[in-house]
N, C-alpha and C positions, 0 to 999 in steps of 0.2 A: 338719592342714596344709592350706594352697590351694592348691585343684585347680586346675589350667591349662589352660585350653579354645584349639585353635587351627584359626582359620578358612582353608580355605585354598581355591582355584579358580582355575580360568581370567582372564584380566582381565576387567574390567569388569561381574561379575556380584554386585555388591553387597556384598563382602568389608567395607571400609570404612563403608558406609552401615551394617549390621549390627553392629560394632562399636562407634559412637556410639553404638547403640542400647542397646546389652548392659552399655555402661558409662554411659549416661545423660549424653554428652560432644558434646562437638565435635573432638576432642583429633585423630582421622583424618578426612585431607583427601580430598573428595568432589568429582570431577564426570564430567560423561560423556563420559569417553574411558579408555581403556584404558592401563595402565601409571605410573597415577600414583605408586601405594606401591610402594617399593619395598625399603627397610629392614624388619625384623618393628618393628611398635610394639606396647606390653604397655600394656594398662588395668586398672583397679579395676572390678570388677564386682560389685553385689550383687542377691539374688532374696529377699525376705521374709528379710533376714539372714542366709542364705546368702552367703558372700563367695566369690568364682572371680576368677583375672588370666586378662584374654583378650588372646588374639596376632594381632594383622592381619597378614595377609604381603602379597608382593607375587603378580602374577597368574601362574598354570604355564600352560607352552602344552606342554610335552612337547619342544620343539624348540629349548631357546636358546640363544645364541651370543656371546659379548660380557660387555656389562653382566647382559645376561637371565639368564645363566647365572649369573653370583652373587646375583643376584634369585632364585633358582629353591633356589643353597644356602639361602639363608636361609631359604627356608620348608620344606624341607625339615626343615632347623635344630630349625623353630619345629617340628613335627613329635614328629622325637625328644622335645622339652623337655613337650609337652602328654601328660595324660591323658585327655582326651577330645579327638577331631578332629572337626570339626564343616567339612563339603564340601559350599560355594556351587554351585549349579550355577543356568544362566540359563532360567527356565521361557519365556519368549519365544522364546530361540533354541533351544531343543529341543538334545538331544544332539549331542554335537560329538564328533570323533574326540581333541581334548584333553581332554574328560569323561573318556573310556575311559583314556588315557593316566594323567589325575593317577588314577583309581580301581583302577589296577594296582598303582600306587608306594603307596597305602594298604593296599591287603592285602597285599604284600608288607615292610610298616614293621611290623606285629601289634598296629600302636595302636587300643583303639576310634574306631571310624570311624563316623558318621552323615550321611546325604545331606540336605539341605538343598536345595529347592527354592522362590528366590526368585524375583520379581517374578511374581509369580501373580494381584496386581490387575488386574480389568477382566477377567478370563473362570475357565472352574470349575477350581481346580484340581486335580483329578482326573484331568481333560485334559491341561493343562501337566505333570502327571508322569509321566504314563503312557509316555511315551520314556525313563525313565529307571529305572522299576524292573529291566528288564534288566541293569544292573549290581551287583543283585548285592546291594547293602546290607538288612541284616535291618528300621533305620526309617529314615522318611523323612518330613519335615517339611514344609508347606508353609505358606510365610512370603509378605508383602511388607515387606522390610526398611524402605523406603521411606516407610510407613504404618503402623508400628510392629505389623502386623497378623501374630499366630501365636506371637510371639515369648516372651509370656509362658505359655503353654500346652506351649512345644517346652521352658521350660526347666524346667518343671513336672516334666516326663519325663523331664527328664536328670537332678534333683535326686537320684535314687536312686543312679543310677550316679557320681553327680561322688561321693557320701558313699561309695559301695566304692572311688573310686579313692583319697579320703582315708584311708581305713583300712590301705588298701593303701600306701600313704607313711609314714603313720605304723609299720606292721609294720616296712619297711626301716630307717626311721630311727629307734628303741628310745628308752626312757629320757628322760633330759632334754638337750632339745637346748638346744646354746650358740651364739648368735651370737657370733661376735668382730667387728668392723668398727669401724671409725676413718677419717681421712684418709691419702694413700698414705705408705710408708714411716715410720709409726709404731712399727713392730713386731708386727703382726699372727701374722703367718707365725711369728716366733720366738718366740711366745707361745702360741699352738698346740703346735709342737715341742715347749716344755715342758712344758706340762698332757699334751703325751701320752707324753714320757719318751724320746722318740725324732724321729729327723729325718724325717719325715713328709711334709712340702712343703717346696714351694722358699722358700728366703731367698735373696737378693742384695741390695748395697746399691742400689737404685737403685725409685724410683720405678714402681708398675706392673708388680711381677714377677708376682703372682696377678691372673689375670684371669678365672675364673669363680669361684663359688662352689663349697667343695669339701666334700662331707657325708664325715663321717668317725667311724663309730661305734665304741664300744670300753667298757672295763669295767674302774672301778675300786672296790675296796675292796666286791665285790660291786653295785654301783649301775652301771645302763647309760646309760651319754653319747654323744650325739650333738655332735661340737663341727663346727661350718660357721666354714670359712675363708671369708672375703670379699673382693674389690677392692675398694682405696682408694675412696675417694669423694673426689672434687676439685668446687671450685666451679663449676657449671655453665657460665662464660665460659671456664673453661678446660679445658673437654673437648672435644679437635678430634676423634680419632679415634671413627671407627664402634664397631670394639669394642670400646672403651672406656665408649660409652655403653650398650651391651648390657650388660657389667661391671655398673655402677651397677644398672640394671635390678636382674640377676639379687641384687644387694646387698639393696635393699632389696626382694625377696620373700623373701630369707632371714631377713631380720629378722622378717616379719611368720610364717615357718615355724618360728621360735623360740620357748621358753618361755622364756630367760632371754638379754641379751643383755648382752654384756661392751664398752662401748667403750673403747678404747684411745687416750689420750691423751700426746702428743709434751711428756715435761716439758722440753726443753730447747728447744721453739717455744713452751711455754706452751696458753693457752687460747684456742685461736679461733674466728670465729662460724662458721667450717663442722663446728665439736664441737660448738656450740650447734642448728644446724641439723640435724645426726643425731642429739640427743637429742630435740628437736621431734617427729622421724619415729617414735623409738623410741615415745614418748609417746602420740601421734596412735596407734600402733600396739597400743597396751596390753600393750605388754611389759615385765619385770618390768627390772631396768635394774642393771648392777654398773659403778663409773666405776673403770678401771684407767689409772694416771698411771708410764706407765713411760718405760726410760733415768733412774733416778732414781739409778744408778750413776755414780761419778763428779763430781757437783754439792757445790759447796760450799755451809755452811751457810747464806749467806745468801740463793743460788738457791734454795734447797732453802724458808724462810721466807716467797720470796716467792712462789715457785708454789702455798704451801699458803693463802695470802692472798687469790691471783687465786681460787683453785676455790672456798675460801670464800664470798668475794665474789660469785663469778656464776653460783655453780650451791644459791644460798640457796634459792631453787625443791624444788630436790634434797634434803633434810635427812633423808629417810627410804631414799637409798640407798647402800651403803655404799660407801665411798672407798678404794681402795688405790694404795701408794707404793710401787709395785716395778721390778725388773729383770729383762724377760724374757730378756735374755743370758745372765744370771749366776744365774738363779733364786727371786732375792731376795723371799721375799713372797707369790709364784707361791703357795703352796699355800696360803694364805689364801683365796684365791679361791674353792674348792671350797664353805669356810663360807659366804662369803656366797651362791656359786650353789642350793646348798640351802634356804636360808632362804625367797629370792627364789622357787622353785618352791612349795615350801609354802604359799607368803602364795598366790601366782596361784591354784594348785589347790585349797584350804581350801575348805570346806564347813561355812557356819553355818545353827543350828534357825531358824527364824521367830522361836519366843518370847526366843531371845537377842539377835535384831537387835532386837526390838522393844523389847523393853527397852533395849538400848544407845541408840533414840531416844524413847522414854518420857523417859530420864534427861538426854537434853541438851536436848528442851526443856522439863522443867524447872528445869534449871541458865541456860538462856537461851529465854526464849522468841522465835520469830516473830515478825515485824514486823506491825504491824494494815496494811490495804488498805481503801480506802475504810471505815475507820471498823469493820470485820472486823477479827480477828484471823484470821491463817492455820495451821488445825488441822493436824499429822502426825500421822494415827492410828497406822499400822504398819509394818513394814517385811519383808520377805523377801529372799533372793536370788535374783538373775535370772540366774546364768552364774558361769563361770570366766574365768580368764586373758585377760583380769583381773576380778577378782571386779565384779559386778556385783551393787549393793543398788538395789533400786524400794521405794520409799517412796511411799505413798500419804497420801491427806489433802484438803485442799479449798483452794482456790484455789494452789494451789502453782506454777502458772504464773510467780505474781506473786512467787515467794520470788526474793531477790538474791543476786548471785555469794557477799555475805560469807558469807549465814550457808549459803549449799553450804559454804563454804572450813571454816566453824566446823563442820557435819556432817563430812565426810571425816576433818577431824583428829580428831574427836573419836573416830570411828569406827576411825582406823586406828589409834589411842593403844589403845582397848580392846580391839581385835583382833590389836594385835603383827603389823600385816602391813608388809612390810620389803620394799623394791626395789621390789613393785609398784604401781600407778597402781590406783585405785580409782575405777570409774566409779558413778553414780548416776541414777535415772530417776524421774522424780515424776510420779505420775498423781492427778489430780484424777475423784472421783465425782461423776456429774450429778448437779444438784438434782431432786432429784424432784418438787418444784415450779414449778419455771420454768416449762412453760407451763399450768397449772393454773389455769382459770378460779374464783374466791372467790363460787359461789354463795347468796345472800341467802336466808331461811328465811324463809316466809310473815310473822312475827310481825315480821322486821327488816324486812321492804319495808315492812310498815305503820307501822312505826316510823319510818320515814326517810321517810316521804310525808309525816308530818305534823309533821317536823320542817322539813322545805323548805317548807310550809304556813305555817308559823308564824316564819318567818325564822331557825331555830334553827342553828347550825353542823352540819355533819354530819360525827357520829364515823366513821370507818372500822372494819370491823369485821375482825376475823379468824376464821377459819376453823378450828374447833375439829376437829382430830383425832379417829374415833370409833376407839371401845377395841374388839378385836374381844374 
């Protein structure tokens, strides 16, 4: 699962500038004054393939009143939500009696907590920290957010702990976890209820009744499920409230906390581009993907012909995940679901030899070969696996740069046709070995200089010679 890092401090000690950093963004807004952020914003973070979502808050002072004061919930908020706490403090201004303030409310929260001492550029920092190990924290970082300088090094050090708090996620949440998420008022909620046999969450008709992500594990037929209820996701014009857009947030890290994700589709609105856009995300996500077309109660046959037309139609992309036509009111169908959620976990977590991937691309291309590159043909010698969920094959070979989206398209299918992998997304990586001669100077043997001096003598053309391999 992803671990969630949140940054949090006094204002104006670089919370935001560190956060661009850590996601490789512009995404939070920088300048110098204090109190600009004020909402938590959540980013994509990644470190050598490490993935973490990091949380900017807005600035604590210990003292707020007002607006400050729900600027101060929220990072608190943000707080509770992280596995790791990561605490700005300002190395120029040296400790503040709001230092000591936020580093109270962190040993008193029991989240891992790490001190973080920025803007350290322009004198030693050693100096700039030294006011502040008095507080207490066991490490302590010293960064200039500003000048990207530390930052790689501090996460170096966290990478062990963010992996214990993933395991530690993954312990509470068992088994195969289920995304459900769709658009609001789908039937989310009432579809959960029935995979769990019980009323569980809330249902109401209306629009926006779940508004965090709910993890909810349990066990059936011997097999441990995690199913996560989610808020609707609406189109970004039309999301006015604040947490509403925390909602979506928390949505889409569930999906990515997911190994199988069920979207839930409104058959009586049909197929719309904000289902097409949370399949996008699912996809982009690599998760394994089950299309559930419910309210399919009720509909006469020729609704019923044309909804199976439109999915047809627009989800031809999708031909490898499986479709169901049910009623999460009534139950209809509902248990089908399990089949395919199974299948979908298997394909994600599968584990193949080398010698059979290899051969699975031995034999497509020579049932199709590679396209030639400048007058080359482009070789795929082997292939391995590089990961799970979703399976990840690297294919090696030479110029492979230059292979085109088709014949990717013609590898995956071929690949998932003889692998049987069902729901999930297959990613691919092709690495090209250097030539080993590229920059390899073609030294001339005494007998060929004399040869070619007297053939330039004599007006003769001159052959080029090659460089004959010695056997060892």
């Amino acid at each position: 699962m992803t671990p969630v890092i949140a940054l949090v401090g006094r204002p104006n000690v670089g919370k935001s500038t560190l956060f661009n950093q850590m996601t490789r963004s512009r995404d939070a807004l920088v300048a110098d004054f204090p109190g600009l952020t004020r909402d938590r914003k959540y980013g994509d973070g990644d470190y050598e393939g490490r993935r973490f979502i990091v949380i900017d808050t807005g600035g604590l002072t210990g003292e707020e009143e007002g607006l400050d004061a729900e600027m101060a919930r929220q990072s608190m908020q943000a707080v509770e939500e992280a596995d790791i706490v990561l605490f700005l403090v300002d190395g120029r201004a040296g400790l503040t009696a709001g230092d000591e303030i936020i580093a109270d409310h962190l040993r008193r929260s029991g989240k891992p907590a790490h001190l973080v001492v920025n803007k350290t550029d322009g004198q030693d920092p050693e100096v700039a920290a030294a006011d502040f190990y008095g507080l207490g924290f066991d490490s302590v970082y010293m960064i200039a957010a500003a000048h990207n300088r530390g930052i790689r090094s501090m996460l170096e050090l966290l990478l062990p702990e963010m992996d214990e708090a993933e395991e530690d996620r993954a312990d509470r949440y068992p088994g195969i976890r289920i995304g459900v998420v769709g658009r609001p008022n789908v039937g989310k909620s009432t579809l959960v209820n029935r995979l769990l046999g019980e009323e569980r969450v809330v249902v109401y008709d209306m629009p926006g009744t779940t508004r965090d992500s709910v993890y909810i594990p349990y066990e059936r037929q011997g097999q441990d499920y995690t199913l996560i209820d989610t808020a609707g996701v609406r189109r970004r014009k039309n999301v006015k409230e604040v947490v509403e857009k925390f909602s979506i947030i928390k949505t889409l890290k569930a999906i990515e906390d997911a190994h199988v994700v069920i979207l839930v589709i409104d058959a009586r609105e049909g197929l719309v581009d904000q289902d097409l856009h949370l399949i996008g995300f699912v996809l982009d996500s690599g998760r394994s993907l089950v299309i559930a077309v419910n309210k399919w109660d009720g509909m006469d046959p020729e609704e019923r012909a044309s909804v199976k037309e439109q999915v047809r139609r627009r989800l031809d992309f999708l031909d490898y995940a499986d479709k169901h036509y049910i009623s999460a009111l009534h139950g209809s169908g509902v248990g089908l679901l399990y089949d395919s959620i199974q299948d979908c976990y298997e394909s994600a977590m599968a584990k193949w030899p080398t010698n059979r991937l290899t051969a699975i691309l031995q034999d497509a291309v020579a049932q199709h070969q590679p396209p030639m590159v400048h007058g080359r043909r482009i070789k795929l010698r082997f292939a391995h696996q590089g990961g799970s969920n979703p399976p990840v094959i690297v294919v090696h070979g030479n110029q492979t740069e230059a292979l085109g989206g088709d014949y990717k398209r013609y590898l995956e299918n071929t690949f998932r046709k003889v692998l049987k992998v069902k729901g999930s997304p297959i990613r691919f990586e092709f690495r090209s070995g250097e030539n080993p001669f590229a920059n390899r100077v073609n030294r001339m043997t005494p007998r060929q200089k004399v040869k070619k001096d007297n053939d330039l003598k004599r007006g003769r053309p001159v052959k080029k010679t090659r460089m004959k391999s010695k056997k060892k």
